[in-house]
C-alpha positions in Angstrom: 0.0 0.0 0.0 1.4 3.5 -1.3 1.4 5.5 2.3 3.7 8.6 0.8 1.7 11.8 0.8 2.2 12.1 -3.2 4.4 11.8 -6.5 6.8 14.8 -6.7 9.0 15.7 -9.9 11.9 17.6 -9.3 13.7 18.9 -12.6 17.3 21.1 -11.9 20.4 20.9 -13.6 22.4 22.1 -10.5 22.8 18.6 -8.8 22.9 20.3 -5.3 19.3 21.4 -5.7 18.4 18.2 -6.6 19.8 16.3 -3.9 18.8 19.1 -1.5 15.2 18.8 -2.6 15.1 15.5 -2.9 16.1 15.2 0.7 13.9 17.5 2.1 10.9 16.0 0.2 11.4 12.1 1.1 11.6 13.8 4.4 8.5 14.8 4.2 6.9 11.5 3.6 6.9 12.9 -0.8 7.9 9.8 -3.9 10.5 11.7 -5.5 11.9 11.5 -9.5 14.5 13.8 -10.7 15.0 15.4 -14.1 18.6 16.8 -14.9 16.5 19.3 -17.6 13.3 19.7 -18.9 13.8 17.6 -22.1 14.1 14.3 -19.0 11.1 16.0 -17.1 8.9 15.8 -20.1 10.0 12.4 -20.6 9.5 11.6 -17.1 6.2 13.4 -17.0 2.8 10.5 -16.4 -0.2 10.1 -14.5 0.9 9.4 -11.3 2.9 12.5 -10.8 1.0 14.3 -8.2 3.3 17.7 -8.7 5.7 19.4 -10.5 8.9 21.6 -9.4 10.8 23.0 -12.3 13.3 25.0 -13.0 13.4 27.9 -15.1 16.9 28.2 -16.2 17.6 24.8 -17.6 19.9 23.6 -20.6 18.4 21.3 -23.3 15.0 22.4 -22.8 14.0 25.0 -20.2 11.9 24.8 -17.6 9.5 27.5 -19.2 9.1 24.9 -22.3 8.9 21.9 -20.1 6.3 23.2 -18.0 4.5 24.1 -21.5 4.8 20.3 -22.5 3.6 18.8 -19.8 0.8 21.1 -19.1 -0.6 20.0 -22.9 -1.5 16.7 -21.1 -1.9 16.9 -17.6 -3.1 19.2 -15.0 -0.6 18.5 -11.8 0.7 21.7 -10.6 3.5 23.4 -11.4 6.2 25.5 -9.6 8.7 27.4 -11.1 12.3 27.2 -9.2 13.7 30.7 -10.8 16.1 33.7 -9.5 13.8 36.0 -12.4 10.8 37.5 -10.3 9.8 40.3 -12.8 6.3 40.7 -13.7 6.9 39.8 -17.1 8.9 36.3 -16.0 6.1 35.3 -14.0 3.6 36.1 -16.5 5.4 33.9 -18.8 5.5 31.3 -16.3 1.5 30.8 -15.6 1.3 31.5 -19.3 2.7 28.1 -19.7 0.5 26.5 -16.8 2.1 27.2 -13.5 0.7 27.3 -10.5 3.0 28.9 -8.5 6.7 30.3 -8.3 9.4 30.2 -5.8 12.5 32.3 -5.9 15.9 31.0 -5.5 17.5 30.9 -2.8 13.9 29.8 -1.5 12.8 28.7 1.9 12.1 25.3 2.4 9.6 26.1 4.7 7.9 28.1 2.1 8.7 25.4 -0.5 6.6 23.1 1.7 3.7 25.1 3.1 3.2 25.6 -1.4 3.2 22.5 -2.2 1.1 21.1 0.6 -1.4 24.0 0.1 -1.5 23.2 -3.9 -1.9 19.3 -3.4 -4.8 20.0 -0.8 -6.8 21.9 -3.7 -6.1 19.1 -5.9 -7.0 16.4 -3.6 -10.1 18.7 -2.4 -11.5 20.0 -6.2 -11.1 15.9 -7.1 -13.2 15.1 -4.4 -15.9 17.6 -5.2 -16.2 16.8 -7.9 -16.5 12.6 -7.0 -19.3 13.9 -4.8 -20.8 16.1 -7.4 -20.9 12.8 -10.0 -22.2 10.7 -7.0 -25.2 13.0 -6.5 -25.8 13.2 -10.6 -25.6 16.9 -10.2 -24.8 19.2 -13.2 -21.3 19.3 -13.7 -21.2 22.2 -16.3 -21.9 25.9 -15.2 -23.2 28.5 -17.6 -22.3 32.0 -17.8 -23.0 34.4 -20.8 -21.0 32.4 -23.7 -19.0 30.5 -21.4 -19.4 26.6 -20.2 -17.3 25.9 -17.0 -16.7 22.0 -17.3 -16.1 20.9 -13.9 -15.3 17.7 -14.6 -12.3 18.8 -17.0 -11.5 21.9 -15.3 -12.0 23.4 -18.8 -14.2 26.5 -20.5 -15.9 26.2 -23.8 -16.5 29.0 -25.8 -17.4 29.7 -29.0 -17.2 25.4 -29.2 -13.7 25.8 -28.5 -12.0 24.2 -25.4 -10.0 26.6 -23.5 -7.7 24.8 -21.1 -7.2 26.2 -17.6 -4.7 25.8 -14.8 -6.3 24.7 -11.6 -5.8 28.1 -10.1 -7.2 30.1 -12.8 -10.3 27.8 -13.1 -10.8 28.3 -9.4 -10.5 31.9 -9.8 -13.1 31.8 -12.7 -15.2 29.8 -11.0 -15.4 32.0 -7.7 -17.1 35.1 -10.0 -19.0 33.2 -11.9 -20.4 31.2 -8.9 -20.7 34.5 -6.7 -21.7 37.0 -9.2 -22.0 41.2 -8.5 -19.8 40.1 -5.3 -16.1 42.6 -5.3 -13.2 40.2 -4.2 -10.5 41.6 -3.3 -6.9 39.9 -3.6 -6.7 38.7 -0.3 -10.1 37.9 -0.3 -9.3 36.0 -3.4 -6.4 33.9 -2.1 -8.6 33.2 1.5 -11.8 31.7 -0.9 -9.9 29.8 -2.6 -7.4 28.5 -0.4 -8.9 29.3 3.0 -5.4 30.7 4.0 -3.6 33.6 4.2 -1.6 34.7 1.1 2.2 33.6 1.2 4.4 36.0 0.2 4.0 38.3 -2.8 0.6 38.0 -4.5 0.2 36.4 -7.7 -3.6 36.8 -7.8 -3.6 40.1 -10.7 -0.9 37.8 -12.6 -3.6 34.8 -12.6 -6.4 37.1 -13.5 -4.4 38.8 -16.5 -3.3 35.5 -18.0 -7.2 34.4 -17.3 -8.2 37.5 -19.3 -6.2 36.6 -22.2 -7.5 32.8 -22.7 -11.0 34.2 -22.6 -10.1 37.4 -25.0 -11.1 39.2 -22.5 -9.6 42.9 -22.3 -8.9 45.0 -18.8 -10.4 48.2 -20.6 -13.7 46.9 -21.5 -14.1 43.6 -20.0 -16.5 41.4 -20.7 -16.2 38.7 -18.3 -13.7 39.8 -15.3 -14.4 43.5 -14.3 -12.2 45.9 -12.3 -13.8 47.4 -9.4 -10.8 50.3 -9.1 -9.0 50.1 -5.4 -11.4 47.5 -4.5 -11.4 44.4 -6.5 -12.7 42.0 -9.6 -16.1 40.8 -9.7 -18.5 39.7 -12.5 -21.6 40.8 -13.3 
């Protein structure tokens, strides 16, 4: 009987951080597999990973394009190792699918409290939506020309399927399930994750990459609104 707490990829060409993360991890009660690159963590990548931890700056393939791989068929989370923390870095990262980001030299205690909070959404939104199949209810919400699969963790539009991350589909889902109500970030990141936000706030990165899937603009929304020094809400 498997007893660890989940299936962990590590991908780092610096065999320090490996080793280092791979001790911490098994630690930890975590399986761990180790990529030297992203070419070996696409080629490592399956089902029964339960997370991913790349890292940006790789040779062969980087973690940026690895992360895009991967993310094209399956939806584990993804956290970018990188020393890059512009706002246009991290926008390229959860352009690609991640979930979250960690700067190096990171914490391991903030390494830890991310990926147990990100494998706790997983576990919980794949166990709503067990009971939601058990009980027959209606797995697709409707909202203007969007379809929210739930099932999929996917929107249709325009009989296209839009693939979201698990964050931004959570995100989504909180307006569209709680419409005319003004989040704010924090209140965001507590509704979501019934936590406090750790460290800087990613939320208006989510929310403009989630603007860009749906064609959305900031100026004259459609979906996502601005509610200016308050919040985002839809209508």
């Amino acid at each position: 009987m498997n007893t660890t707490k989940g299936k962990i990829l590590v991908a780092d060409d610096e065999k320090d951080i490996r080793d280092i993360l791979n001790l911490l991890l098994i630690g930890e009660g975590y399986e761990v597999v180790l990529a030297e690159n992203g070419q070996e963590a696409v080629n490592l990548s399956n089902d029964s990973i339960d997370l991913y931890i790349l890292d940006v700056n790789m040779p062969i393939m980087t973690g940026f394009l690895a992360g895009s791989e991967i993310r094209k068929k399956y939806l584990a989370p993804i956290i970018f190792l990188t020393a890059y923390t512009g706002e246009s870095d991290k926008v390229m990262g959860f352009s690609v699918g991640a979930d979250d980001y960690i700067a190096k030299p990171f914490s391991n205690m903030e390494l830890l409290l991310k990926i147990k909070a990100l494998l706790r959404r997983v576990k919980q939104y794949s166990k709503n939506n067990k009971e939601a199949n058990k009980s027959n209810d209606n797995s697709k919400i409707l909202y203007k020309d969007l379809i929210l699969d739930l099932n999929s963790q996917s929107v249709i539009k325009d009989n296209n399927v839009i693939v979201l991350t698990y964050t931004e589909f959570k995100i989504l889902e909180l307006f569209i399930t709680h419409p005319k109500k003004i989040y704010s970030l924090d209140n965001i990141y507590q509704s979501i994750w019934q936590e406090d936000a750790i460290g800087d706030s990613t939320i208006m990165v989510h929310i403009k990459n989630l603007r860009k899937k749906l064609g959305d603009s900031s100026k004259n929304p459609i979906y996502i609104k601005t509610a200016w020094g308050k919040g985002y809400y839809v209508d």
